[in-house]
C-alpha positions in Angstrom: 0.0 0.0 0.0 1.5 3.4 -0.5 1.4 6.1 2.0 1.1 9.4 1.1 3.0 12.2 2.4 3.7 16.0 2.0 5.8 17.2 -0.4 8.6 18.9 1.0 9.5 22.4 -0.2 13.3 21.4 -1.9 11.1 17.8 -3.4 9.7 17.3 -6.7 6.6 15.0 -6.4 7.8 11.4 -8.2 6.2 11.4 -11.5 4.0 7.8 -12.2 5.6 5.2 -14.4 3.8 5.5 -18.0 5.0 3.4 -20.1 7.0 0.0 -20.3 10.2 1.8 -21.7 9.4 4.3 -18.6 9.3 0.5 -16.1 12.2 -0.3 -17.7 14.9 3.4 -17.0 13.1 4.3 -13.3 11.0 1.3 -12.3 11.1 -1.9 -10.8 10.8 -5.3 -12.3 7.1 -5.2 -10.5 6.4 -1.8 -12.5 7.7 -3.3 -15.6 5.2 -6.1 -15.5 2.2 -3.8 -14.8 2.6 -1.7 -17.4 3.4 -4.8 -20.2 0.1 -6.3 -18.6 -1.0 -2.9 -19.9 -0.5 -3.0 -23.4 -1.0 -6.3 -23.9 -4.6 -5.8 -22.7 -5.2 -3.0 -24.9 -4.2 -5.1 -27.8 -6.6 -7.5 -26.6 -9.1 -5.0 -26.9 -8.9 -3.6 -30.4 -11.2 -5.4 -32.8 -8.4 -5.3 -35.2 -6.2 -7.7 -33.4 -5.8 -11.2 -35.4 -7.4 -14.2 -33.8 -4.4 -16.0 -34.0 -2.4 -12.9 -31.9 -5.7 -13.0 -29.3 -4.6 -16.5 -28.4 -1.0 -15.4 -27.9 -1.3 -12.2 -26.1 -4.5 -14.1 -23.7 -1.4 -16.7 -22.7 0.9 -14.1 -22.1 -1.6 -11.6 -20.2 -2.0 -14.7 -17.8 1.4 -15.5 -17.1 1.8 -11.6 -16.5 -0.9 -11.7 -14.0 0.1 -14.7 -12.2 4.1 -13.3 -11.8 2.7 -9.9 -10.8 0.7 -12.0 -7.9 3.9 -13.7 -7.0 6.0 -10.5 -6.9 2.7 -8.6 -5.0 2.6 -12.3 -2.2 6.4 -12.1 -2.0 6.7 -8.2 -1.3 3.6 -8.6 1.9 5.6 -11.9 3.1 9.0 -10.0 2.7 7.0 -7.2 4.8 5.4 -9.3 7.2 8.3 -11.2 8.4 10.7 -8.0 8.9 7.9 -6.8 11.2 8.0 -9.4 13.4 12.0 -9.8 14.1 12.6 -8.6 17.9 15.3 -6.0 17.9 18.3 -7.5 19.4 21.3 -5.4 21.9 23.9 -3.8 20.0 27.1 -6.3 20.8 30.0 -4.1 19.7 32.6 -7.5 20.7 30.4 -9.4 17.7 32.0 -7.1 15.1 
């Protein structure tokens, strides 16, 4: 979920990711995938695509949803288990 936050006075607001070349310079492999998932679905919407690209781009848009899932499960797990770890005493002898 992201939080939002004033924009301090020195800060430019972060611009959203637009495009899959856009993923691909500032984004992350998650924001990549999004915006693919995009354009795939807007082929799949124009009348003019082939039937024969339909099939193609239906496979694809599926395998694009189900890794976006993953990365989406993985990021909450990866989240959820930092939250839990106890803080433990500084040792400075460990080091």
């Amino acid at each position: 979920m992201a939080r939002l936050r004033a924009v301090a006075p020195d800060e430019t607001p972060a611009q959203p990711i637009t495009s899959v070349s856009d993923a691909a310079e500032r984004g992350t492999r998650l924001d990549e995938l999004v915006q693919m998932r995009k354009v795939i679905a807007r082929a799949e919407d124009n009348p003019n695509t082939s039937p024969r690209d339909l099939a193609a781009l239906s496979r694809r848009h599926i395998e694009i949803s189900k890794e976006i899932e993953s990365l989406r499960r993985q990021a909450e797990e990866d989240k959820r288990d930092a939250s839990t770890v106890p803080d433990q005493p500084f040792d400075a002898a460990a080091i």
